[in-house]
TITIFI-853221 format. One record per residue: residue number from 1; residue in one letter; y, x, z of N, C-alpha, C in turn. Coordinates in pm, whole numbers, plus 50000, padded with zeros to 5 digits. Each point is the difference from the previous one (the first is absolute). Example, Ala and Ser with C-alpha at 12.3 -4.5 7.8 and 13.67 -1.06 7.14 Angstrom:
BEGIN
<atom i="1" aa="A" n_north="49431" n_east="51319" n_up="50780" ca_north="50119" ca_east="49911" ca_up="50000" c_north="50120" c_east="50090" c_up="50000"/>
<atom i="2" aa="S" n_north="50105" n_east="49965" n_up="49928" ca_north="50119" ca_east="50082" ca_up="50006" c_north="50109" c_east="49923" c_up="50073"/>
END
This chain:
BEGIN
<atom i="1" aa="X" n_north="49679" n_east="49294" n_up="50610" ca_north="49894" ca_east="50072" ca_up="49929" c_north="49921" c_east="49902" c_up="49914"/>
<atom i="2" aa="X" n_north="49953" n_east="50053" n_up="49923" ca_north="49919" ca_east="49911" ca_up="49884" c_north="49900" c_east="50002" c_up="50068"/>
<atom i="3" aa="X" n_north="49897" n_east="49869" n_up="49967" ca_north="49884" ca_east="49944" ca_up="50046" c_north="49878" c_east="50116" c_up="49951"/>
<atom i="4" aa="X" n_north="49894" n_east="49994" n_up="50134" ca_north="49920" ca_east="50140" ca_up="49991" c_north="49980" c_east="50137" c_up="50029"/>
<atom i="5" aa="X" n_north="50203" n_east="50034" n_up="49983" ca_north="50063" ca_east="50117" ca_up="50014" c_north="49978" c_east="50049" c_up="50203"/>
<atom i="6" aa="X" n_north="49994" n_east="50093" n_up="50012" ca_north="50032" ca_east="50046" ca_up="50141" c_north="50084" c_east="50121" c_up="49993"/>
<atom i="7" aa="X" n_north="50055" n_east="50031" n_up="50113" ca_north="50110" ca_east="50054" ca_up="50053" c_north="49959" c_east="50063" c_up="50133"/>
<atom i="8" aa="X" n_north="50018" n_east="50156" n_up="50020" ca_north="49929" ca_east="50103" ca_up="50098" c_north="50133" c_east="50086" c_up="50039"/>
<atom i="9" aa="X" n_north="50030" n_east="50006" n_up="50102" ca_north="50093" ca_east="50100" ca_up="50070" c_north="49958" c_east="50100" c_up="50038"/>
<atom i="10" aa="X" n_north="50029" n_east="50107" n_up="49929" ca_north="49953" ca_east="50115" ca_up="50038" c_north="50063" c_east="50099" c_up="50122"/>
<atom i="11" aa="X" n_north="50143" n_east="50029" n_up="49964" ca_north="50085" ca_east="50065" ca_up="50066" c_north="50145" c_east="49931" c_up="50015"/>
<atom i="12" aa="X" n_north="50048" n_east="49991" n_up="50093" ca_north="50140" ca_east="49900" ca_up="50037" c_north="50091" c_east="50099" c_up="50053"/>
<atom i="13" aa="X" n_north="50097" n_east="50118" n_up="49939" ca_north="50097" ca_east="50089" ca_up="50041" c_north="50170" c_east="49904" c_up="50046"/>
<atom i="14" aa="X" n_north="49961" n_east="50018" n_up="50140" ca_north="50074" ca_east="49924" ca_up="50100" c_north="50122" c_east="49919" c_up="49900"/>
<atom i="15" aa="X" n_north="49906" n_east="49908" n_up="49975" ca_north="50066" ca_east="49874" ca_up="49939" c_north="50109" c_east="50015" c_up="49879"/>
<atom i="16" aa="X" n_north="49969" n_east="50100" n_up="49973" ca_north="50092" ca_east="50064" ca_up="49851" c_north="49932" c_east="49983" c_up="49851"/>
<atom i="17" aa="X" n_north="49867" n_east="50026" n_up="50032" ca_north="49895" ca_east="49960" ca_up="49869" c_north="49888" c_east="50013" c_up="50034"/>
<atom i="18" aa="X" n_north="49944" n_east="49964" n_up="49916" ca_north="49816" ca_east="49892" ca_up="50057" c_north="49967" c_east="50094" c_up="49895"/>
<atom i="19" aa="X" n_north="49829" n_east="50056" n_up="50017" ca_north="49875" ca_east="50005" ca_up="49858" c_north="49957" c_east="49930" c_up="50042"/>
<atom i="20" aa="X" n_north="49918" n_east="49935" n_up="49872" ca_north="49957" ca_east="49869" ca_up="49961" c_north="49854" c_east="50075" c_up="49914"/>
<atom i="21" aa="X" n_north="49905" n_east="49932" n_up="49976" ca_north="49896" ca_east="49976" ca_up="49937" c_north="50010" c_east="49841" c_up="49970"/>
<atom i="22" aa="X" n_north="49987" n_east="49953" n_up="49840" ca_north="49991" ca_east="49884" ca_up="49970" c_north="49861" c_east="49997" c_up="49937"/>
<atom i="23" aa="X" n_north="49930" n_east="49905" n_up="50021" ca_north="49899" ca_east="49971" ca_up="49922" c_north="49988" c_east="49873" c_up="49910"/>
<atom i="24" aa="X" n_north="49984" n_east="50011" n_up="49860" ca_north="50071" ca_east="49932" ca_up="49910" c_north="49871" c_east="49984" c_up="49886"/>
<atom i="25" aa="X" n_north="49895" n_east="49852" n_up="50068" ca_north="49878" ca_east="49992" ca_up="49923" c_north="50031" c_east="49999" c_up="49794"/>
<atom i="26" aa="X" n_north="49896" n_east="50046" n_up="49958" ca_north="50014" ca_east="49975" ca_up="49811" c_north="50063" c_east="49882" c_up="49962"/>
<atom i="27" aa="X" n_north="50137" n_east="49996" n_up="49928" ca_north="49965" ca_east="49903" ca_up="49942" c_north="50132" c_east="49911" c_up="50072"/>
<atom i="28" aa="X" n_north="50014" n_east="50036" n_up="50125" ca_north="50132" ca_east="49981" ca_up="50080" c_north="50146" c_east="50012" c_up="49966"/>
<atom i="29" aa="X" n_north="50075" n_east="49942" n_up="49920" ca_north="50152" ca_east="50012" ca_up="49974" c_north="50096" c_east="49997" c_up="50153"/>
<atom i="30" aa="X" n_north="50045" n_east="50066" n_up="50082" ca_north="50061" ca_east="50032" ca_up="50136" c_north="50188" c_east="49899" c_up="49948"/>
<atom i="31" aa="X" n_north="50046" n_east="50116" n_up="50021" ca_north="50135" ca_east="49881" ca_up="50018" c_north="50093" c_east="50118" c_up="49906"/>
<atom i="32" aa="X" n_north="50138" n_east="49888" n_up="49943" ca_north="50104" ca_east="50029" ca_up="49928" c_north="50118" c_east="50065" c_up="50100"/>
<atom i="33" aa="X" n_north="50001" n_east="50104" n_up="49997" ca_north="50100" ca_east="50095" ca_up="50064" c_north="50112" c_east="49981" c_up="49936"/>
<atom i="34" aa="X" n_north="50150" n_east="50053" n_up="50109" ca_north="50109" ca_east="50036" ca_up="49874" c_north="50043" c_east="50084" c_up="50065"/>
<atom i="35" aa="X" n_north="50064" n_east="50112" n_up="49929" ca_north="50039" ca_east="50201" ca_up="50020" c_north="50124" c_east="49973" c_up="49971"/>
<atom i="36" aa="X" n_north="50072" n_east="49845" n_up="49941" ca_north="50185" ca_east="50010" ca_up="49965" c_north="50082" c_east="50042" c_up="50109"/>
<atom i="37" aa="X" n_north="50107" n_east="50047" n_up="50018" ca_north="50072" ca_east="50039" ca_up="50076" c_north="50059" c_east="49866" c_up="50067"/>
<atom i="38" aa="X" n_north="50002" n_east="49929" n_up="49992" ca_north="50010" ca_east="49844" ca_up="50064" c_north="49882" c_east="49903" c_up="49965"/>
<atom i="39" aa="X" n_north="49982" n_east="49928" n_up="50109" ca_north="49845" ca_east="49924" ca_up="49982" c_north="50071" c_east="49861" c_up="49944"/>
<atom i="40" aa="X" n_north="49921" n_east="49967" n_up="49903" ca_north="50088" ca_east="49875" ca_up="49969" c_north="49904" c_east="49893" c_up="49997"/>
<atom i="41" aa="X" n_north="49861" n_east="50005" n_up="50088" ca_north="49965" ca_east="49913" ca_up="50065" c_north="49897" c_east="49917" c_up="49893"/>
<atom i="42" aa="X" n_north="49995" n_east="50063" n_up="49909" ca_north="49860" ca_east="49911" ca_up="49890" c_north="49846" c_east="50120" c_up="50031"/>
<atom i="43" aa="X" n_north="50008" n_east="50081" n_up="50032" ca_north="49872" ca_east="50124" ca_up="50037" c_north="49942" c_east="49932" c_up="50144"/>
<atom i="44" aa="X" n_north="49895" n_east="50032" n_up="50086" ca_north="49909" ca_east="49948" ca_up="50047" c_north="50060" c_east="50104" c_up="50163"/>
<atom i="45" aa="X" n_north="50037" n_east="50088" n_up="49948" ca_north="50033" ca_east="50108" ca_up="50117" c_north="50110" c_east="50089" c_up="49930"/>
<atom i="46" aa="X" n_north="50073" n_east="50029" n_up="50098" ca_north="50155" ca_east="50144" ca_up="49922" c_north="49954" c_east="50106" c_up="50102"/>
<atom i="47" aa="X" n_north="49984" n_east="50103" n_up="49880" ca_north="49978" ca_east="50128" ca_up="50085" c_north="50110" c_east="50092" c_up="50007"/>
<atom i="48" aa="X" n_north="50075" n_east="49982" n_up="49894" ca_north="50126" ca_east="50050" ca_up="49953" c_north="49996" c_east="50117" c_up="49951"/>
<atom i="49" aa="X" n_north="50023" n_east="50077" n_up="49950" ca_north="50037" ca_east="50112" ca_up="49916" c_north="49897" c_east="50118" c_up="50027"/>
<atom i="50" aa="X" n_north="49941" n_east="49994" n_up="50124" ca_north="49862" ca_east="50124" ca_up="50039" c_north="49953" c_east="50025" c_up="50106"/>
<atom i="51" aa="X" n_north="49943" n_east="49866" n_up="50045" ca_north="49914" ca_east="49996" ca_up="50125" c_north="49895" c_east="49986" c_up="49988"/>
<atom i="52" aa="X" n_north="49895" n_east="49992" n_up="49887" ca_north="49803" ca_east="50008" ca_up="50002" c_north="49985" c_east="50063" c_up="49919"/>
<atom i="53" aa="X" n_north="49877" n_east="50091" n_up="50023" ca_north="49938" ca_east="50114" ca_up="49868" c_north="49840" c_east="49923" c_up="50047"/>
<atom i="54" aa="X" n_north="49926" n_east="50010" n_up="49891" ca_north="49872" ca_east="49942" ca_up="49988" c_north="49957" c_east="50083" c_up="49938"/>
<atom i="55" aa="X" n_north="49842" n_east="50056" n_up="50049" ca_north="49917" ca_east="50103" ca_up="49931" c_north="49872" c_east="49891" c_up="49985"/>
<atom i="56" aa="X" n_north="49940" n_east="50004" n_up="49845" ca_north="49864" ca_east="49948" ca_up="49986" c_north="49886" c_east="50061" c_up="50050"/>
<atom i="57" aa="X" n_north="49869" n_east="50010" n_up="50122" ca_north="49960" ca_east="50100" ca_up="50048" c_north="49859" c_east="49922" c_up="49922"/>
<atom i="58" aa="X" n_north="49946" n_east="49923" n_up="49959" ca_north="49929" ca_east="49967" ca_up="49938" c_north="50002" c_east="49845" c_up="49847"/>
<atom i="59" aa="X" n_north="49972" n_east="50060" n_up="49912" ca_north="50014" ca_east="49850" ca_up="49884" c_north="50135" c_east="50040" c_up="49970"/>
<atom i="60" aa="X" n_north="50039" n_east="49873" n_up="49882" ca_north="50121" ca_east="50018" ca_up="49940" c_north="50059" c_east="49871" c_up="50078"/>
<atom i="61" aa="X" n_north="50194" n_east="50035" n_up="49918" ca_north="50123" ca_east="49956" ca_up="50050" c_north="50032" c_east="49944" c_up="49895"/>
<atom i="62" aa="X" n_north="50071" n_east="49877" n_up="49993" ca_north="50047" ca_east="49978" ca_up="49870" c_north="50168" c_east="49943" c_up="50041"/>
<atom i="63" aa="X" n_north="50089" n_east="50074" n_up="49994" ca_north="50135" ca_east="49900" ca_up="49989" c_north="50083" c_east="49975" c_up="49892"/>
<atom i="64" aa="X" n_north="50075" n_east="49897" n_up="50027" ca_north="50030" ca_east="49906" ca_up="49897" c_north="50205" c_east="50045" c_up="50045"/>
<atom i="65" aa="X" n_north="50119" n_east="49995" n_up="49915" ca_north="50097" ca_east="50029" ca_up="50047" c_north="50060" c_east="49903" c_up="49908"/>
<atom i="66" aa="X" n_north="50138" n_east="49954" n_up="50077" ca_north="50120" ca_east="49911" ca_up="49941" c_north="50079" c_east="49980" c_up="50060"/>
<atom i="67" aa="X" n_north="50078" n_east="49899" n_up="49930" ca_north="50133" ca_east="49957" ca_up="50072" c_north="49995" c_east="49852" c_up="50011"/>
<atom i="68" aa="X" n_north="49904" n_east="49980" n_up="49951" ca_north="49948" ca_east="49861" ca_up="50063" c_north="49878" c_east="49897" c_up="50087"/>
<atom i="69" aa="X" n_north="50003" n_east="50034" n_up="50090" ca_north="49900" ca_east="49969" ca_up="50142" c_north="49916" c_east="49915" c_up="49925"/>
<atom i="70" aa="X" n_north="49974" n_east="49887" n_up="49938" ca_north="49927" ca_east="49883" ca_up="49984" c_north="49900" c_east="50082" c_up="49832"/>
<atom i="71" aa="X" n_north="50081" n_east="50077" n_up="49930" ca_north="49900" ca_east="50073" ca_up="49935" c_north="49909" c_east="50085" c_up="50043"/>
<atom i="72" aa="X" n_north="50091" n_east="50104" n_up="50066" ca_north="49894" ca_east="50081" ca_up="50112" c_north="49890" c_east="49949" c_up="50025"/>
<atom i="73" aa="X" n_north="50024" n_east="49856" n_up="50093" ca_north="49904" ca_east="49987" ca_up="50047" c_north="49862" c_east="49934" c_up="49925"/>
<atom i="74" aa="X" n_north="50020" n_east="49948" n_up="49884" ca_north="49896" ca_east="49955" ca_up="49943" c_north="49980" c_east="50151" c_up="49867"/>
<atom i="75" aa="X" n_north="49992" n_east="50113" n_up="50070" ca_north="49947" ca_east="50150" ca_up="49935" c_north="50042" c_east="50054" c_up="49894"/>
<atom i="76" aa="X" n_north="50139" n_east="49945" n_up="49944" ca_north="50064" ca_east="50035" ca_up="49908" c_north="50110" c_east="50137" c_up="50014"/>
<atom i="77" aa="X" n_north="50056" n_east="50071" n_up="49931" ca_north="50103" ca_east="50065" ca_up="50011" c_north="50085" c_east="49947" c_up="49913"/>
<atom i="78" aa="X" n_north="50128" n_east="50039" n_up="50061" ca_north="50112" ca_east="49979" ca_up="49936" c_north="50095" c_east="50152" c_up="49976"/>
<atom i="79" aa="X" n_north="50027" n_east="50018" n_up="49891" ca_north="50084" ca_east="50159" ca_up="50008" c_north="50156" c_east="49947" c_up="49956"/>
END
């Protein structure tokens, strides 16, 4: 988790899938995911193809998308 950030377990359905509440102060860039169908190991975490949905319940979201991890991460997109 990124520095600041916290992490709340809400509900744990017998070890199949977790809710989560993240709390994610202003200003906070969190981590470079990858959704490829093979993790090829430059992203921060592989979730793979459709394991997290994120709802904003307060403030804005800003993401950044590519095919290259090291742009990502300094807030760029790549199309």
């Amino acid at each position: 988790m990124a520095p600041g950030t916290q992490l709340g377990t809400m509900a744990n359905v017998e070890n199949v899938w977790t809710l989560c509440m993240y709390f994610v102060p202003p200003g906070t860039q969190t981590r470079v995911v990858t959704m490829e169908k093979k993790d090829d190991g430059k992203a921060d975490e592989y979730m793979g193809a459709c394991y997290e949905f994120c709802y904003t319940l307060l403030g804005e979201l800003t993401m950044y998308w590519g095919e290259n991890a090291a742009v990502v991460r300094e807030g760029h997109q790549t199309l």
